[in-house]
C-alpha positions in Angstrom: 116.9 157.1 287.1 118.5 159.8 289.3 119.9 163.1 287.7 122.3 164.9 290.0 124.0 168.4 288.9 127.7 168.3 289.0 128.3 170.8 291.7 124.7 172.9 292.6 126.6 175.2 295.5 129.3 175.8 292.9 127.0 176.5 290.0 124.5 179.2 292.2 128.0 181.1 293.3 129.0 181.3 289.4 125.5 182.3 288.6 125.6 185.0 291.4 129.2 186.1 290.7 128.1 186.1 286.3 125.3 188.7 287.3 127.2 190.9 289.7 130.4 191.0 287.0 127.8 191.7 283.8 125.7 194.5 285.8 128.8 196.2 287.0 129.7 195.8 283.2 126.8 197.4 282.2 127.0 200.4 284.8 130.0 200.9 283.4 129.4 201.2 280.0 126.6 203.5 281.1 129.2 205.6 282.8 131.5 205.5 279.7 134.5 203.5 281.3 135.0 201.5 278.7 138.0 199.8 280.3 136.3 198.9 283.4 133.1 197.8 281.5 135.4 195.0 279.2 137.2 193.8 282.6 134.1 193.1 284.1 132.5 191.5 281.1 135.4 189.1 280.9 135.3 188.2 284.3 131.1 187.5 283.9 132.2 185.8 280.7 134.4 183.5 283.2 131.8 182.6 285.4 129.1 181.9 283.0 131.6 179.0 281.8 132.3 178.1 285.2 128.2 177.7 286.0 128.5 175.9 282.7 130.9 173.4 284.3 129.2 172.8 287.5 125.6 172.4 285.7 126.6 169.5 283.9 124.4 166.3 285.0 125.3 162.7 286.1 122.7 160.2 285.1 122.1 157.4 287.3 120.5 154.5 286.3 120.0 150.4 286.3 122.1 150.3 283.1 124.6 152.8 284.2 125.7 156.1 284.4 126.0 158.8 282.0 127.4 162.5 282.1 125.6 165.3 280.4 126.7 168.8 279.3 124.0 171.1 277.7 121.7 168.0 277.7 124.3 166.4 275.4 125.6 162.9 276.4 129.5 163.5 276.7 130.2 160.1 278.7 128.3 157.3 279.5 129.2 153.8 280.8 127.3 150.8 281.6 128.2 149.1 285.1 129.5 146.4 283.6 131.7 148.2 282.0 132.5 150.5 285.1 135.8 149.6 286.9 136.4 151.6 289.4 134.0 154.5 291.8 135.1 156.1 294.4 134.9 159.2 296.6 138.1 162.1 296.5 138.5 164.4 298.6 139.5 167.6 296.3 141.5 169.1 299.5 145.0 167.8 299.1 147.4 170.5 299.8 147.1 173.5 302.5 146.1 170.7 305.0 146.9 173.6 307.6 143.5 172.5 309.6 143.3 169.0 309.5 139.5 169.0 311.2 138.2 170.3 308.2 137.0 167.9 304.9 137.3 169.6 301.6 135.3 169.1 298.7 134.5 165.7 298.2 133.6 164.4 294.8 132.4 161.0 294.1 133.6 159.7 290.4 132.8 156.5 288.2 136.1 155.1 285.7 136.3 153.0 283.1 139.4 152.1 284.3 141.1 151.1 287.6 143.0 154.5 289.0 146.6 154.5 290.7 147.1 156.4 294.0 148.9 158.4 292.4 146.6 159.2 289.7 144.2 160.0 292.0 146.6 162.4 293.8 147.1 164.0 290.5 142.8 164.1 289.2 142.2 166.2 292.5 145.6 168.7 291.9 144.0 169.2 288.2 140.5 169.6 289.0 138.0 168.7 287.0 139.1 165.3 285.1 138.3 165.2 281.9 138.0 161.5 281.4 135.6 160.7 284.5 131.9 160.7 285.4 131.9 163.0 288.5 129.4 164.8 290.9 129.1 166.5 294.0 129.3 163.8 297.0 126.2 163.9 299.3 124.8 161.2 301.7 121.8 160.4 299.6 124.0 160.4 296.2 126.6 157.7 297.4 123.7 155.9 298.8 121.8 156.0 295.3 126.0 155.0 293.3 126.3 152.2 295.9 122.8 150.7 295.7 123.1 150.7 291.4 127.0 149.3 291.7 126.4 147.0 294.1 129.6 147.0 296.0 131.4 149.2 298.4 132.9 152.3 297.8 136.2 153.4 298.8 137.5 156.5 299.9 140.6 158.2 298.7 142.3 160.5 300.4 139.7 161.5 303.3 140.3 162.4 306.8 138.5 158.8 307.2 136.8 159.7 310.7 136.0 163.1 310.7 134.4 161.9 306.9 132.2 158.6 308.6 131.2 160.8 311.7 130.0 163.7 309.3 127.9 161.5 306.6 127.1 158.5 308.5 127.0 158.8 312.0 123.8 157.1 312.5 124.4 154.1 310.6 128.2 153.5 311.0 128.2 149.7 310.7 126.6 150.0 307.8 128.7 150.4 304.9 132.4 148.8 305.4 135.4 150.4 303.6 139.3 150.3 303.4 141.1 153.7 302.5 144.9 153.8 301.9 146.8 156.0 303.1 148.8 157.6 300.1 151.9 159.3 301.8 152.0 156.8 304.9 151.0 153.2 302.4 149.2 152.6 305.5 146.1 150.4 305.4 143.3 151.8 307.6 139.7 149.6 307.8 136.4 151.0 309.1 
């Protein structure tokens, strides 16, 4: 079994941001600005439930997946019961720079997802219905291998995305991607 943390970039900025907001929040209480020091201790407060978020685990395992919070099983499906993984890229709108890939997330559903309620998971960020984690190489390798199938992409710059993660093996894994605002089929 493989445990991943949601989002471990995201959760050591949260952690770093918590302790710079609660020690200015301290220093001020210290200093007897009692306004400054409750604006800062909200703002910690904020990012200690944000690190809360992005420290939940995935669970990967022969009988399926399972999503954690506080080492309390929230979700959990077993692959037979899995319809639909996938990989979304969280970086749908200010596509001023269209070289760059945003965040990409891969997800497991117990359901089949529209396009269009793809589009709307990565506009409301994070789904509350889904397994989810942090996309890496070695993670989509490890979902792939236990679901036994191909994984698509949704809403990735599809080259820039293969040439990135898997430029050494590209004939390796084979997926289609559509399109959502052209309804153009692209294969790779």
């Amino acid at each position: 079994m493989k445990h991943y943390i949601v989002d471990p970039v995201r959760a050591a900025l949260s952690l770093l941001a918590a302790v710079i907001f609660l020690t200015v929040a301290v220093m001020a209480v210290q200093e007897a600005k009692y306004i400054r020091a409750v604006l800062f201790a909200v703002l910690g407060v904020v990012y200690i439930l944000q690190l809360r978020e992005n420290l939940q685990t995935a669970v990967i395992g022969p009988e399926g997946v399972s999503f954690y919070d506080l080492g309390r099983c929230i979700r959990s499906l077993r692959w037979k019961d899995v319809r639909e993984t996938g990989v979304l890229n969280l970086k749908v709108t200010n596509n001023y720079d269209k070289d760059r890939i945003g965040t990409m997330m891969l997800y497991v559903s117990g359901r089949e997802l529209s396009d269009e309620e793809k589009l709307g998971i990565c506009l409301r960020w994070p789904p509350r219905d889904l397994i989810y984690f942090r996309f890496t190489r070695s993670r989509y390798l490890t979902l792939q291998q236990y679901r036994g199938d191909n994984i698509p992409l949704f809403y990735l710059k599809e080259d820039k995305f293969l040439d990135k993660y898997f430029s050494q093996d590209r004939g390796f894994i084979i997926r289609t991607t559509k399109n959502l605002f052209s309804g153009k089929h692209k294969e790779h």
